[in-house]
C-alpha positions, 0 to 999 in steps of 0.5 A: 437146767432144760433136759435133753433126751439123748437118741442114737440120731442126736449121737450121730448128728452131734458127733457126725458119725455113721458107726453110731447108727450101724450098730443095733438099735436096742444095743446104742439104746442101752448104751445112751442109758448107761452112759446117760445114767453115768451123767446123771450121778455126775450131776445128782454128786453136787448138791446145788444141782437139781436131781435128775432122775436115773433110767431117763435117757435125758441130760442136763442141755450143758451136758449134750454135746460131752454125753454124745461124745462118751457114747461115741467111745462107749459104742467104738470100744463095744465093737470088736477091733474098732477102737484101733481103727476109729479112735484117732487122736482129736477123739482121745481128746475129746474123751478126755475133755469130756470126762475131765467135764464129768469131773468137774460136775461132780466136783461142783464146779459146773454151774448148770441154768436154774431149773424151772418145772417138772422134769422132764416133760416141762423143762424143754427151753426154759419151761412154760412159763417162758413159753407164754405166747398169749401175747404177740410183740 
């Protein structure tokens, strides 16, 4: 299980949208750790799991995508009357889908790619030792 640290541009990058980066930065900030640490617990609830730790703003890598869009909710729903005007129905959706995902991962029903080094820092694309380009094709 690679982690991924989740910023305000991967939100707006992933959801493709421009309210993420108008709000204040050190709000979105507190936002992606609440909503990153929410995933965490998800993840640490199945014992399979390897435990991730909390306060760290990182997210298993199968869990990008579904973080960025509860973000997106958590931020449209922090702002006063936005969430009528900007949660349309593919939204609802994909909130919906990604907390039936949060729920399935604590259920232990989301099997996550075996963890191979210390995180955080050695765990980006599979860990050292795939990164070993000592010895050119």
């Amino acid at each position: 299980m690679a982690l991924v640290r989740i910023t305000p541009e991967a939100v707006a990058r992933y959801c493709l949208d421009k309210e993420i980066t108008s709000i204040a930065r050190d709000k979105i900030s507190d936002i992606i750790r609440e909503v990153c640490n929410e995933v965490a617990a998800a993840v640490n609830s199945c014992p399979r799991n390897a435990r991730i730790a909390m306060d760290s703003s990182s997210v298993p890598a199968e869990l990008v995508f579904t973080t960025c869009i509860l973000v997106r909710d958590a931020v449209t729903s922090s702002v006063p009357g936005s969430s009528e005007s900007l949660q349309g129905t593919a939204r609802a959706a994909q909130y919906q889908d990604a907390r039936a995902k949060l729920r399935a991962v604590a259920a232990c029903e989301v099997e996550f790619a075996p963890y191979d080094g210390h995180q955080p820092s050695d765990v980006i694309y599979g860990g050292p030792k795939h990164q070993d380009w000592s010895n050119p094709i």
